[in-house]
Every structure is written in C-alpha cells, then in structure tokens.
C-alpha positions as CSV (number, residue, x, y, z in Angstrom):
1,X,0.0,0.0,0.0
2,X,1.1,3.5,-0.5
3,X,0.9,6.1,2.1
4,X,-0.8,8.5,-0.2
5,X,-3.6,5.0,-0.4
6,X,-3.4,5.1,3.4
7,X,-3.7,8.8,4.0
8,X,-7.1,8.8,1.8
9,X,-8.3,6.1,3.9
10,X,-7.7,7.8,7.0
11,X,-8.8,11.1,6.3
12,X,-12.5,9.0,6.3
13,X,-12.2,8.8,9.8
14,X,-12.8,11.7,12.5
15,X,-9.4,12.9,13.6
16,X,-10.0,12.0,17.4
17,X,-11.1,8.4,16.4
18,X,-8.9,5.6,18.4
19,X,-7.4,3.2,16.0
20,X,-5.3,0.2,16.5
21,X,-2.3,0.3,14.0
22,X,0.8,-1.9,12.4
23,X,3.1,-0.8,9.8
24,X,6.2,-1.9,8.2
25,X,9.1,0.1,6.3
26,X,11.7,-0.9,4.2
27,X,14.1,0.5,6.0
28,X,12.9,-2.0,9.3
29,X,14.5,-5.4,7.2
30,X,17.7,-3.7,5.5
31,X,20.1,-4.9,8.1
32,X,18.7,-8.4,7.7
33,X,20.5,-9.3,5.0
34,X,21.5,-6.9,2.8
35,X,19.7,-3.2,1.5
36,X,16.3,-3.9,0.2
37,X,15.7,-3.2,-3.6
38,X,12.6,-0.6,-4.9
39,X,11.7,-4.0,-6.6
40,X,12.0,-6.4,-4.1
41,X,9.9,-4.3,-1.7
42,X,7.1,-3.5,-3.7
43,X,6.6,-6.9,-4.6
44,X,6.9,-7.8,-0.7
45,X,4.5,-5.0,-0.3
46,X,2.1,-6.1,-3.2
47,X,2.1,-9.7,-1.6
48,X,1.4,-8.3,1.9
49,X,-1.6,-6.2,0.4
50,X,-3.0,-9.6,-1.6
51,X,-2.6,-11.9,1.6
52,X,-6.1,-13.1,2.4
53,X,-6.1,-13.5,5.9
54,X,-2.8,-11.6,7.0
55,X,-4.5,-10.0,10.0
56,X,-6.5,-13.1,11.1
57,X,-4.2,-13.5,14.1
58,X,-4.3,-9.6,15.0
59,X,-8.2,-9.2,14.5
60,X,-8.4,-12.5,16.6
61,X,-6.7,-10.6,19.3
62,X,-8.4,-7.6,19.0
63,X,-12.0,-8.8,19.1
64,X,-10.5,-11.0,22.8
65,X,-9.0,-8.0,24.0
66,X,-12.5,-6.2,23.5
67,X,-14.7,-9.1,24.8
68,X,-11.7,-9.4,27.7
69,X,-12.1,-5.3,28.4
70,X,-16.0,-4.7,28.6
C-alpha cells in the first residue's frame, strides 16, 4: 500500500477516532541481510496487500482483548 492510499483512507475517519495500528518500512529489514531493492519491496508489499487473511491473528486478538475489556 502507499501512504498517499493510506492517508485517503484515513482522512475518512474523524481525527479524534482511536485506532489500532501496524506498519512496516523498508528501512525495518535492510540490516537483515543486505539493503532492500525498490523491486524487491514493492513486490513484498504487493504480496502483503493480496494476503487473504494476513491480519487473522491480529483481529483475533483484538475482538478477545474487546470481549476481555467490557
């Protein structure tokens, strides 16, 4: 996703709405091995944004720590 796609999607929401949030930058995994290409991260990016059920795990946890908070 781009930020300019994420921005546009944010500006939807109220600015005093509470959000629960998780990014990732390039700049995070060059010391893994060695510096990230513009290629290699946009198809990393492209995959992340086509992965079905990438934030199963997260939503999973969210919805618990709701039902464990009320």
């Amino acid at each position: 996703m781009k930020v300019a796609q994420l921005i546009e999607i944010m500006n939807t929401l109220p600015p005093e709405t509470e959000i629960c949030a998780l990014w990732w930058e390039r700049e995070t995994f060059d010391d893994v091995n060695e510096p990230i290409t513009d290629e290699c991260w946009t198809k990393v990016c492209n995959d992340f944004d086509n992965w079905d059920d990438a934030g199963a795990n997260i939503t999973d946890w969210v919805a618990d720590a709701v039902i464990d908070n009320t």
